[in-house]
C-alpha positions in Angstrom: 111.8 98.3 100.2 108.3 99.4 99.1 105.0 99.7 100.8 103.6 96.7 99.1 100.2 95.1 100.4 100.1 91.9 100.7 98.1 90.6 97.8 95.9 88.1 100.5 94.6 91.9 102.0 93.8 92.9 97.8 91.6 89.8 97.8 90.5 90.3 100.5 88.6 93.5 99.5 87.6 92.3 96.4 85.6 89.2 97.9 84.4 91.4 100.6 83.1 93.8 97.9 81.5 91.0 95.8 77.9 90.4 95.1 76.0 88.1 92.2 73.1 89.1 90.6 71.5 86.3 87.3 72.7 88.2 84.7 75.9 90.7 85.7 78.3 89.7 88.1 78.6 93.0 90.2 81.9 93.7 91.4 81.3 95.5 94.1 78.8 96.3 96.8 76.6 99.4 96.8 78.6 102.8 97.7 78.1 105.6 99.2 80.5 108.5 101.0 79.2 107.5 104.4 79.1 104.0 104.3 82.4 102.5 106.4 84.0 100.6 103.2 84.1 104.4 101.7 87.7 105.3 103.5 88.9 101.9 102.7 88.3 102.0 98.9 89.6 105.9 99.0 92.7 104.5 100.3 92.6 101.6 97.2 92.2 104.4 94.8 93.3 107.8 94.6 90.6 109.2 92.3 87.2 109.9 93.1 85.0 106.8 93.0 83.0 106.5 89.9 81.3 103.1 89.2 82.0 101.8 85.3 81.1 99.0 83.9 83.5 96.8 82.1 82.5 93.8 79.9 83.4 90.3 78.8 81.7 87.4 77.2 79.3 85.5 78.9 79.5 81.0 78.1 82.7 79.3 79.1 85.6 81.1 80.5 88.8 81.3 80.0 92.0 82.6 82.2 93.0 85.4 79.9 89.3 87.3 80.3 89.2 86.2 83.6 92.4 88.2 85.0 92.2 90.7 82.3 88.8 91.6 84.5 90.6 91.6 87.3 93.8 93.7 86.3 91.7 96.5 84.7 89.5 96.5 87.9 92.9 97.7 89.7 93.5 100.5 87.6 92.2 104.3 88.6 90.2 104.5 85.9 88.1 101.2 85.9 88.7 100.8 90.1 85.7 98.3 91.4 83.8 98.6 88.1 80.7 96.5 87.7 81.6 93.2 85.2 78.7 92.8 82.4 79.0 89.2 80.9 77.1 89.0 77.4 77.8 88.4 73.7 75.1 90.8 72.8 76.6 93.9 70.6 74.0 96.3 72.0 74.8 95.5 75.3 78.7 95.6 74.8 78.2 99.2 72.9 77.0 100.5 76.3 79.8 99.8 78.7 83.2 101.4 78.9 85.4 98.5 78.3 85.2 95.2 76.9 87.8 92.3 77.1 88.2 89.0 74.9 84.7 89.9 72.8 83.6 92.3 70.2 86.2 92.0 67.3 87.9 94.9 67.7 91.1 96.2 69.5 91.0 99.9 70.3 92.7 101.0 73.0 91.1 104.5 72.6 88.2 103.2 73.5 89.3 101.2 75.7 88.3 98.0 73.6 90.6 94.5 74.0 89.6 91.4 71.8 92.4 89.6 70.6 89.8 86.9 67.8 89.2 89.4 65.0 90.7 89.1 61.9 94.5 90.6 61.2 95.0 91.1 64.7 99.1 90.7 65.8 99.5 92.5 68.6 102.1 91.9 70.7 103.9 93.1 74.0 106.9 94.4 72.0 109.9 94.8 74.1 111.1 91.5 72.1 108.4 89.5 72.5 107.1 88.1 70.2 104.0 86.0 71.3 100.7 87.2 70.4 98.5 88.4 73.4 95.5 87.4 74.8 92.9 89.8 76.7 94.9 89.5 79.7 97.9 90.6 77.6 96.3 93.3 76.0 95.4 95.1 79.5 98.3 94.5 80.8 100.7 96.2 78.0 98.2 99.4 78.6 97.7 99.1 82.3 100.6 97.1 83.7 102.9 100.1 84.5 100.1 101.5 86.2 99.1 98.2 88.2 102.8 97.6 89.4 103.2 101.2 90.3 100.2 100.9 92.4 101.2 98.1 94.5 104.7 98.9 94.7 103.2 102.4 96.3 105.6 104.0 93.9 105.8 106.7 91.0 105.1 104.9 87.5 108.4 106.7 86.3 110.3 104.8 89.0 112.9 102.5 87.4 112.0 99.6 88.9 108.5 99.5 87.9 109.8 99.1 84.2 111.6 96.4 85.0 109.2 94.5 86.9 106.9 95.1 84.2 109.0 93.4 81.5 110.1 90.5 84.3 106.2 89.8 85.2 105.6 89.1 81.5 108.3 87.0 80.7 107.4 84.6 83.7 103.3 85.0 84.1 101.8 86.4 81.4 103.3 85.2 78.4 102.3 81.9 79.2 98.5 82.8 79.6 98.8 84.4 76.3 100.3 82.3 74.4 97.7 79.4 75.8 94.7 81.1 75.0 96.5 81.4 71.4 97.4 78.0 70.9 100.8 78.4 71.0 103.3 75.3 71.4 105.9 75.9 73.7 108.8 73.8 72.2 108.3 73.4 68.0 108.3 69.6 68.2 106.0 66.8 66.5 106.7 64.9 69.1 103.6 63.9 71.8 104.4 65.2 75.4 106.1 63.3 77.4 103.7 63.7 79.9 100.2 65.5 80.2 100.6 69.3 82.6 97.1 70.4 84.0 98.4 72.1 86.8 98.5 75.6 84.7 96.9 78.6 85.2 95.2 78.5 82.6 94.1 74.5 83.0 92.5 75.5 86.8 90.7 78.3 85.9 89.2 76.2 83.1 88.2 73.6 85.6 86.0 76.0 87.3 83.6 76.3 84.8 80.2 74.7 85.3 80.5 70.8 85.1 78.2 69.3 81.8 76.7 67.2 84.6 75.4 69.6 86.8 71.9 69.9 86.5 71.9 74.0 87.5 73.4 75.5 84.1 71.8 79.2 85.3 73.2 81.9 84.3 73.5 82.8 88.1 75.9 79.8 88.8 78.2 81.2 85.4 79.0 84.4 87.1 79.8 82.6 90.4 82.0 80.6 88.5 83.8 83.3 86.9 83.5 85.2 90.1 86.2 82.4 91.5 88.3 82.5 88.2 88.8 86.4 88.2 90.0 85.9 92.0 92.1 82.8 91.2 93.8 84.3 88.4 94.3 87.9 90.2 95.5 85.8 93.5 98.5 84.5 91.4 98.9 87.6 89.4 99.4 89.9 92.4 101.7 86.9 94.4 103.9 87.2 91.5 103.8 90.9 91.7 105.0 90.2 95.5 107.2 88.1 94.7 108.9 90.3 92.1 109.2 93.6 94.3 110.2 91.9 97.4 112.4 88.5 96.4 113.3 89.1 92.7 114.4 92.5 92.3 116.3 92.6 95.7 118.1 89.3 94.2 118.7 91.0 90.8 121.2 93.8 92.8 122.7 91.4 94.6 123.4 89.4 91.3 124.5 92.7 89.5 127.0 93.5 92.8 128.7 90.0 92.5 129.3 90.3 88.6 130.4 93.9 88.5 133.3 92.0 91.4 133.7 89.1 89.4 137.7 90.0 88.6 138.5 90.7 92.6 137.5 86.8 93.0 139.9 85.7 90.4 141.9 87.4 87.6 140.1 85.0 84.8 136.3 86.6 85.7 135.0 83.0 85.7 134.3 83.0 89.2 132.0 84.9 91.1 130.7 85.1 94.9 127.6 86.1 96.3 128.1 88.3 99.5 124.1 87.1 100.1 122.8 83.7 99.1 119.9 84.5 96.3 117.8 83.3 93.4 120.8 84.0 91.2 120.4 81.8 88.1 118.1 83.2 85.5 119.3 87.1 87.1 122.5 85.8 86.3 122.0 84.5 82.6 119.9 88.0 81.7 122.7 90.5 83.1 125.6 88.6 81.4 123.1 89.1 77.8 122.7 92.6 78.9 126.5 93.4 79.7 127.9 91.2 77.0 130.4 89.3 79.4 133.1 87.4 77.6 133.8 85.1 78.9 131.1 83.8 81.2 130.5 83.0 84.7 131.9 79.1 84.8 131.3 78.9 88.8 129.5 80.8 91.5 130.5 80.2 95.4 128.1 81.2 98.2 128.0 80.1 101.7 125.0 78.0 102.7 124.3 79.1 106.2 122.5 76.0 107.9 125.5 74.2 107.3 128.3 77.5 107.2 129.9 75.3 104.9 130.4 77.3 101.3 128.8 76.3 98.2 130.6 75.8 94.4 128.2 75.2 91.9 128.7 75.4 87.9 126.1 77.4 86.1 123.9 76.0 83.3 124.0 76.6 79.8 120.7 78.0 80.3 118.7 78.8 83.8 115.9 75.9 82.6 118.7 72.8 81.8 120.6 71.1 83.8 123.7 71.0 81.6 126.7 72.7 83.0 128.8 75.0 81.6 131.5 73.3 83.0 131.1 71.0 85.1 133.0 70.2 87.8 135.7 67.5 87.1 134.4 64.3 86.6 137.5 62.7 88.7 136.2 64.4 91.8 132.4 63.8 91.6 130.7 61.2 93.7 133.5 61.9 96.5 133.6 63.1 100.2 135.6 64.4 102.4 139.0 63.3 103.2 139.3 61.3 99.8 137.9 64.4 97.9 140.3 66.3 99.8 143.0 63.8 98.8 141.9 64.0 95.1 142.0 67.0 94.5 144.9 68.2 96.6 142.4 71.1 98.7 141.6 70.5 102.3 138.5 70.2 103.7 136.4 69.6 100.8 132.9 67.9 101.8 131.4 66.7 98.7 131.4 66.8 94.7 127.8 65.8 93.0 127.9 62.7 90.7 126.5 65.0 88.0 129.7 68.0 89.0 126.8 70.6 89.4 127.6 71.7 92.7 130.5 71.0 95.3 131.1 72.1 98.9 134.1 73.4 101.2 134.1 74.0 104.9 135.8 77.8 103.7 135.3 80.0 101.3 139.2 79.9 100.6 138.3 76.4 100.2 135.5 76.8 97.6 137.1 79.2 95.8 140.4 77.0 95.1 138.6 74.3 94.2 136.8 76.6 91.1 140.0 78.1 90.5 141.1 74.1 90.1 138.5 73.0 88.1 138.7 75.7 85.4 142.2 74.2 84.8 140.6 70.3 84.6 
């Protein structure tokens, strides 16, 4: 579908490209127009290679300044640049960008704190979460980043789309946890303690109290790791948008424009591909304003050629059902499913009556047709 690199090659250049010195952590290695990494970083970057030097704070690290640095390093206009780590204003007035320090947000000149005073920013779009550094470069530079890897025009449509998608399931969580932002409004503990974040790994790669080295030289290899950490999951979900999600979200589209072909009541609807349907499904039905909603989607599950019947959720996240299917059928197989609910060659309900199966489709589909009646 697109020319997309695979974000493993991406790392792979900037590692290659990486040197440390004790008190910048230099992106890139020396260039020149003869050396042989020239044609490789003309083919990263369109524009003329001019070395920047972008800027973030230097002490503990966090994920949001982390892939910020790494994001804005993708775009033309900061492609490679040298990363300066200080707090000292002298030093940050000299450099061409500055991420998650300073106090001020000015994307004139090209400056992205997010601590200062009064500051609200958010992604807009109907978000509503306040961003981080990472946030703040990628509602400026986003478009430009996905564009880029996609090896498409920024005007193409799906770039807008996987711009808002790629927010609403990556970065609006590392924005919102660099802000301190609960995700459920509860005073209740946590039923459990989650440090397998984002956020909570690149924090663990900060230097250890215990380690006698605290140089300034270690830091910067430490953040070295968090900026390709971060930008390793931030371009797999990029990947994973342009080649998995969006092909999904057509497929999703197709089968709900059909949904009245399957049956008159537009409650059932069949995938002509198996996909990640769920949360494409809940989004289109918001943007289309169905009435009334998908009760039941059939598709065939090929290992088995067998074909599924599963009840969607009240939401893609719980495990609810809209309707479930009836509770006389669930926990039973085969011939006595078959028996119960008058259909031949049914092969199992779930005890919860999230999903069923038939050996045929015609099979599936009567027995969603059935349980809308039940």
């Amino acid at each position: 579908m697109f020319g997309l690199r695979s974000f493993s090659q991406k790392l792979f250049i900037y590692q290659r490209n990486t040197i440390l010195q004790p008190t910048l952590l230099m992106a890139t290695a020396s260039f020149s127009p003869s050396s042989p990494s020239s044609k490789r970083r003309a083919y990263d970057s369109p524009v003329s290679f001019t070395r920047k030097r972008i800027g973030t704070h230097n002490g503990s690290f966090h994920c949001d300044e982390a892939l910020g640095c790494f994001m804005i390093r993708l775009t033309d206009k900061f492609f490679d640049a040298e990363v300066v780590r200080s707090r000292d204003p002298q030093v940050l007035d000299t450099l061409d960008a500055v991420l998650d320090v300073g106090g001020v947000y000015d994307p004139s000149t090209d400056r992205y704190d997010h601590h200062q005073k009064g500051f609200q920013e958010v992604f807009s779009h109907g978000f509503t979460t306040k961003l981080s550094s990472a946030g703040l470069v990628y509602k400026h530079f986003g478009m430009e980043i996905i564009a880029k890897e996609l090896q498409v025009d920024q005007g193409h449509p799906d770039v807008h789309r996987l711009f808002l998608a790629i927010y609403k399931s990556f970065m609006e969580a590392i924005d919102a946890i660099d802000n301190g932002i609960n995700r459920y409004d509860t005073d209740l503990p946590p039923r459990y303690v989650n440090n397998t974040g984002l956020s909570s790994r690149v924090g663990r790669l900060n230097l250890d109290w215990v380690d006698p080295d605290q140089s300034a030289e270690r830091e910067n290899e430490a953040f070295h790791r968090a900026m390709a950490l971060a930008g390793s999951e931030f371009l797999e979900n990029v990947r994973f948008h342009a080649k998995s999600w969006l092909p999904a979200r057509s497929i999703v589209l197709e089968s709900l424009a059909a949904r009245h072909e399957v049956d008159p009541s537009g409650e059932i609807m069949t995938l002509k591909n198996f996909c990640p349907w769920k949360l494409h499904l809940h989004e289109l039905e918001e943007e289309m304003k169905n009435d009334p909603l998908i009760k039941y989607v059939l598709y065939q599950d090929e290992r088995s050629q067998s074909w599924r019947i599963q009840a969607v959720g009240v939401s893609p996240d719980k495990f609810e059902s809209r309707k479930a299917l009836p509770a006389q059928w669930r926990g039973l197989r085969d011939e006595e499913l078959s028996m119960e609910a008058g259909i031949p060659d049914c092969v199992f309900v779930h005890m919860s009556g999230f999903i069923g199966g038939n050996k045929t489709y015609e099979g599936a589909l009567a027995m969603a047709r059935a349980a809308l009646k039940l």
